[in-house]
C-alpha positions in Angstrom: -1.1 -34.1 22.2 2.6 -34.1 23.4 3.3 -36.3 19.9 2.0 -32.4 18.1 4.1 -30.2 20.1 7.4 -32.2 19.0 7.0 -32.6 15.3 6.2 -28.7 15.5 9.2 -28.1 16.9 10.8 -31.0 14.2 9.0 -28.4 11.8 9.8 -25.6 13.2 13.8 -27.0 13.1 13.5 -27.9 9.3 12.8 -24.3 8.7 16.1 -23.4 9.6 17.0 -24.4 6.3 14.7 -23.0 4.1 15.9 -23.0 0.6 19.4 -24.3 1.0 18.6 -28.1 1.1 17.1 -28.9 -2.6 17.5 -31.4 -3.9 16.5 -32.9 -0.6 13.4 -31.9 1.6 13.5 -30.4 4.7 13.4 -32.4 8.3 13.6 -31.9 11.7 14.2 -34.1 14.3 13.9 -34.3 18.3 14.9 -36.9 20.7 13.0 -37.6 23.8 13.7 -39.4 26.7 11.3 -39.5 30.4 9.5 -36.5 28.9 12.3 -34.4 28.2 14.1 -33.1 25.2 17.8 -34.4 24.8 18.4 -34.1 21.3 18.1 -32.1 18.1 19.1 -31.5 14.2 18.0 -30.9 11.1 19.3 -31.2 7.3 21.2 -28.4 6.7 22.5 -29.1 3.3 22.7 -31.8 0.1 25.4 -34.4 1.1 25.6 -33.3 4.7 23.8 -35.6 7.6 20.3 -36.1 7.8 18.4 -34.8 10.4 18.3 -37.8 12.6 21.8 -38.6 12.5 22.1 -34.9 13.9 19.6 -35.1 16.5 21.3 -38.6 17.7 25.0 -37.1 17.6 23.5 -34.4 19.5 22.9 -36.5 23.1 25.4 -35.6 25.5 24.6 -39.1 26.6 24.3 -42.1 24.2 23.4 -44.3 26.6 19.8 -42.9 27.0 18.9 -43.2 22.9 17.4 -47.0 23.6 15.1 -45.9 26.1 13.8 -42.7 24.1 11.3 -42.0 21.5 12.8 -40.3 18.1 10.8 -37.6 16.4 11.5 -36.7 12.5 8.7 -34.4 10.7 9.4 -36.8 7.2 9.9 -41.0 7.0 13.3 -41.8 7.7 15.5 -42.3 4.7 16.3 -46.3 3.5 18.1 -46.0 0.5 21.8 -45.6 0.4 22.3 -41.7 -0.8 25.1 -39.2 -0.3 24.5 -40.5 3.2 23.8 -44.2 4.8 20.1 -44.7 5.5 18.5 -42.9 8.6 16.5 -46.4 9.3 19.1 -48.3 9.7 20.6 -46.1 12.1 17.7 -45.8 14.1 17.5 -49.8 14.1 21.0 -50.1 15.3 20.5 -47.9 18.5 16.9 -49.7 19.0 14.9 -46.6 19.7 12.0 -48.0 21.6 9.5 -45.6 19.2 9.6 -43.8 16.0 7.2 -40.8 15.5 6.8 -39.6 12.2 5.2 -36.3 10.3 4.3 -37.9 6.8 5.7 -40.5 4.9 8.2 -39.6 2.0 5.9 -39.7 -1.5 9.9 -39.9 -3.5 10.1 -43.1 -4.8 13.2 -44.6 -3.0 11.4 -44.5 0.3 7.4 -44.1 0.1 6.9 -46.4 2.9 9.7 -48.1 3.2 11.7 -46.9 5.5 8.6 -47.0 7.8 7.9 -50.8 7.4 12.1 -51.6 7.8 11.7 -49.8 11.3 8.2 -51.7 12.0 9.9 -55.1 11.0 12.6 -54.8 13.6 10.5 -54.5 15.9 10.2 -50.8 17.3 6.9 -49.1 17.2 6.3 -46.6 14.7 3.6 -44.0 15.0 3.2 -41.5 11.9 0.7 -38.8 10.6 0.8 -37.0 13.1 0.9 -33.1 12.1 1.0 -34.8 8.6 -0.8 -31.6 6.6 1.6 -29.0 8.0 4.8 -31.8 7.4 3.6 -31.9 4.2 3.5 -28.1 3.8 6.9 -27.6 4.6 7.8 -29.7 2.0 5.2 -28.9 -0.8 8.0 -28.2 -3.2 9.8 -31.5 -2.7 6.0 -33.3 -2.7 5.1 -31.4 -5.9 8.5 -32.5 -7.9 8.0 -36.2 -6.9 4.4 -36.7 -7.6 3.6 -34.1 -10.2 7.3 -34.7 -11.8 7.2 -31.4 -12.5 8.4 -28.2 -10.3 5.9 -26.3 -7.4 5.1 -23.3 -9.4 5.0 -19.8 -7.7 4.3 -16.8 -9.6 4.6 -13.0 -8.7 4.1 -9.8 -9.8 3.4 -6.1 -8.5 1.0 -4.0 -10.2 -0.4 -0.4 -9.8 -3.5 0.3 -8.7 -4.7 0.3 -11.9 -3.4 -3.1 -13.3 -0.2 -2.1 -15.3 3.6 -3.1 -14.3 5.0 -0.7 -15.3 4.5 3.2 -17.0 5.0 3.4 -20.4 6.6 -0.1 -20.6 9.5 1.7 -19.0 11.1 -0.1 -15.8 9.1 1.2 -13.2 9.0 1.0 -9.1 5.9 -0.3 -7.7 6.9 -2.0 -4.5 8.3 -0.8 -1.8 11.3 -1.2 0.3 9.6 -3.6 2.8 8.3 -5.4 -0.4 11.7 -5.4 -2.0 12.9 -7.3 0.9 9.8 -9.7 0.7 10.6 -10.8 -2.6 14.6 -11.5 -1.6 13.4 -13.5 0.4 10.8 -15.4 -1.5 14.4 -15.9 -4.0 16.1 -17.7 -1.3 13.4 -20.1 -0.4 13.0 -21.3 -4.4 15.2 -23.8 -6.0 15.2 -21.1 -8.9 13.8 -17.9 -11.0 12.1 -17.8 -14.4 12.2 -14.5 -16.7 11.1 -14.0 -19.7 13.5 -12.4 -23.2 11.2 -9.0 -22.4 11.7 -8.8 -18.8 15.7 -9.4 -19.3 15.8 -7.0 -21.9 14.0 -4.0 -20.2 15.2 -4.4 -16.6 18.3 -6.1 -16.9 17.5 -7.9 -13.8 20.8 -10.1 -11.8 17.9 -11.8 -10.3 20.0 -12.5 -6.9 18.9 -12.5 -3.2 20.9 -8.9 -2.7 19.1 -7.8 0.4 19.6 -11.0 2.3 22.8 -13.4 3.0 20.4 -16.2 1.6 21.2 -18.4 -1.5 21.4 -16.7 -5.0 18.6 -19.3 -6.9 19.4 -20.7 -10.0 18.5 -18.2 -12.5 16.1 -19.0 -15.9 15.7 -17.2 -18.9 13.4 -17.9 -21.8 15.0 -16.6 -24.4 14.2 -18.2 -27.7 16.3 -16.3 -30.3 19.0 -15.7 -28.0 18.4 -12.0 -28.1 20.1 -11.0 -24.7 23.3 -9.5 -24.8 25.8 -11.8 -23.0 27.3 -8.6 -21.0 23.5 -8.6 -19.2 23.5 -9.3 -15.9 21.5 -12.7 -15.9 24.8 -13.8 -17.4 27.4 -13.1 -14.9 28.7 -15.5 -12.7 26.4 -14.8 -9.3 24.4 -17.7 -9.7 24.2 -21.0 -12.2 22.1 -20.4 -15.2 19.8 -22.2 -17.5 18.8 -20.8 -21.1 15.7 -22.0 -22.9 16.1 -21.4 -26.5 15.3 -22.5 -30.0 19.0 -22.2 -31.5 21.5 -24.3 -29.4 22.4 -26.7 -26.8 25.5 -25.8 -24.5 27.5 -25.4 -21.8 29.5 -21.9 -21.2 31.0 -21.3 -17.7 27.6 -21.2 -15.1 25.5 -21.1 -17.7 24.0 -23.7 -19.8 22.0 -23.3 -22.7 19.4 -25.9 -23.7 17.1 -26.3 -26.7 13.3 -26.1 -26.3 10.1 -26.6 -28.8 7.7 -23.4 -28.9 4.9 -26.0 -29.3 3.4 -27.2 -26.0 5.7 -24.6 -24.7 4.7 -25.1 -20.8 4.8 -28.6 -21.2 8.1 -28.7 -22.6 9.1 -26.3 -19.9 8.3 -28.9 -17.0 9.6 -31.9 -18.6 12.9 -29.9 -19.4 13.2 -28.6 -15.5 12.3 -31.8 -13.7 14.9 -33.9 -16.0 17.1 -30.9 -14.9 16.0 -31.7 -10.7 14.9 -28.0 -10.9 12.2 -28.7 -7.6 10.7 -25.1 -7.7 10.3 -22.2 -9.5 9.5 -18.2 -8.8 8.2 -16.8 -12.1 8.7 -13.0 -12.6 7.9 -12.0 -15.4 7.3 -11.0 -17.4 3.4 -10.5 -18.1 3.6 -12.4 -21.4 5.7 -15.2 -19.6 3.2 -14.6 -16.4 0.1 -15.7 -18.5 1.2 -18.7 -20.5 1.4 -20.4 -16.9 -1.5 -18.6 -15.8 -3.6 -19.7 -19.3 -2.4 -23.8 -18.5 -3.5 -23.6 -15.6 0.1 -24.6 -14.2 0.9 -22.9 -11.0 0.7 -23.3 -7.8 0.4 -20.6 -5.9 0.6 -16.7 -6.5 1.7 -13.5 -4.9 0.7 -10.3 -6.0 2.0 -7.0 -4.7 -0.5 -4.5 -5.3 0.3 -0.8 -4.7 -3.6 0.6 -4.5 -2.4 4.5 -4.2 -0.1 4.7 -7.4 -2.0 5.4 -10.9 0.4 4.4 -14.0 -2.4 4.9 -16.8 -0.2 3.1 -19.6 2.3 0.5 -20.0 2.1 -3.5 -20.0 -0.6 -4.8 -18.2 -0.6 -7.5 -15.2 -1.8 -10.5 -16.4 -5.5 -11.6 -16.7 -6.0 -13.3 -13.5 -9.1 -14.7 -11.5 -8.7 -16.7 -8.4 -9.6 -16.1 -5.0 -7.0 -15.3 -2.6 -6.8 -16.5 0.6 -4.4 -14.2 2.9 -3.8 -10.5 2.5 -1.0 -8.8 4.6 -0.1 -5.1 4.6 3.3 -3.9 4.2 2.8 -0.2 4.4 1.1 1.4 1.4 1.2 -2.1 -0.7 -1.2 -5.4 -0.7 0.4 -8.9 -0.6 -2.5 -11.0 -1.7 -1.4 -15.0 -1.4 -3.6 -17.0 -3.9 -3.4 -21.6 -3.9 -4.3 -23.2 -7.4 -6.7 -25.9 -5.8 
């Protein structure tokens, strides 16, 4: 049991992070020694230490790292990155044991990292926790294995099923909901509108209610028809352009030819050869329901605001799964829906 309460609190470490680590996953790691906790770190950033190298340079005394048992919630790195690798390191001080969350599915590692630390003869114990380690890092898991991004959509809709009144811009959420979907910004790699959507709400599509990262901002926009004074197009955050007409770069943003055919499809391929890892779609509905029709998605959120009655205006996509949390935030629904 004691092996669970440390990688929770590895997890609970690689949370700190959330959303400012991509490419790279998030870890946590805790050192242990006679039962007691005597180091910690995490990844904080792209380029910057590993987790394990921050736990170990966090031991007031070095001395104690061969007698203690290192924690990390994902396999330890063996490649040669930005950074040495995290095996190695662990080899050198001779931890006598190596507990890990789940092994790392990205290519470069998948297993190896575990066996270098196994053949230098330190036990290694790992899948432990390994459902919520892999959880924390369902983004980095999805882009690896599906080669494609993890897939969120979202919308808010009326009580009656329309976005908006009159296909006017139109407020459905709330401030507490507002706030939600900051956040939800900050944790993805980046945000996907639609020509409509861009058009009608001139959306900046930044994180403005929180100090967390602006995502990288995505705009299908195949006959360029959005006015470069719009606000997806200032300089707040680095932009990509899907379109039919050219391929370019322009300041922060960069413009990059696409097929209507197999749109979806080409969608993916295009974002994973760009190391996009995950991606909020917004809107809007047209945009909503191409993913939703493919089947491409991963999980949904829809804001639901029971008491307000629109009557006419673009309806919220045609959607039918089951959702499997609900949570209040004053008078709107948050209903959380997993493509299984």
């Amino acid at each position: 049991m004691t092996d669970e309460i440390y990688i929770q609190r590895c997890i609970e470490l690689a949370q700190k992070a959330s959303g400012k680590t991509y490419p790279n996953p998030l870890v946590g790691s805790v050192i242990v020694h006679n039962g007691e906790i005597i180091g910690e770190g995490f990844h904080e950033k792209a380029g910057q230490n590993h987790a394990e190298i921050n736990a170990i340079n966090s031991v007031k005394n070095p001395e104690s790292l061969k007698d203690s048992t290192i924690y990390v919630s994902l396999e330890p790195c063996s490649h040669f990155g930005k950074t040495p690798p995290c095996a190695n390191k662990i080899i050198e001080i001779g931890f006598k044991k190596v507990v890990i969350g789940t092994l790392d599915s990205h290519e470069k590692v998948n297993g190896k990292g575990k066996n270098l630390i196994e053949n230098a003869g330190i036990e290694v114990v790992s899948g432990i926790l390994e459902k919520e380690c892999q959880e924390l890092n369902k983004r980095f898991f999805t882009f690896h294995q599906k080669k494609r991004p993890f897939i969120l959509l979202k919308w808010a809709e009326s009580g009656d099923g329309f976005l908006d009144k009159d296909f006017q811009p139109t407020q459905i959420g709330n401030s507490l909901t507002k706030q939600f979907v900051h956040q939800l910004r900050s944790e993805e790699h980046a945000i996907l509108v639609g020509t409509n959507t861009a058009l009608n709400d001139n959306p900046s599509l930044t994180t403005r209610e929180l100090s967390g990262r602006n995502p990288v901002r995505i705009l299908i926009d195949f006959d360029l028809k959005v006015p470069e004074n719009f606000n997806i197009y200032n300089n707040e955050a680095p932009t990509l352009v899907l379109n039919s007409i050219k391929n370019s770069v322009e300041g922060t943003v960069q413009f990059i030819k696409i097929e209507k055919e197999n749109f979806i499809e080409n969608l993916m391929k295009t974002l994973y050869e760009q190391q996009i890892q995950s991606v909020l779609v917004e809107g809007g509905s047209y945009t909503l329901q191409q993913f939703i029709d493919v089947g491409i998605w991963d999980e949904a959120i829809i804001i639901k605001n029971e008491n307000l009655v629109l009557e006419n205006g673009t309806k919220a996509p045609d959607f039918h799964a089951e959702s499997y949390k609900t949570e209040n935030f004053r008078n709107n629904t948050v209903k959380f829906y997993k493509n299984h």
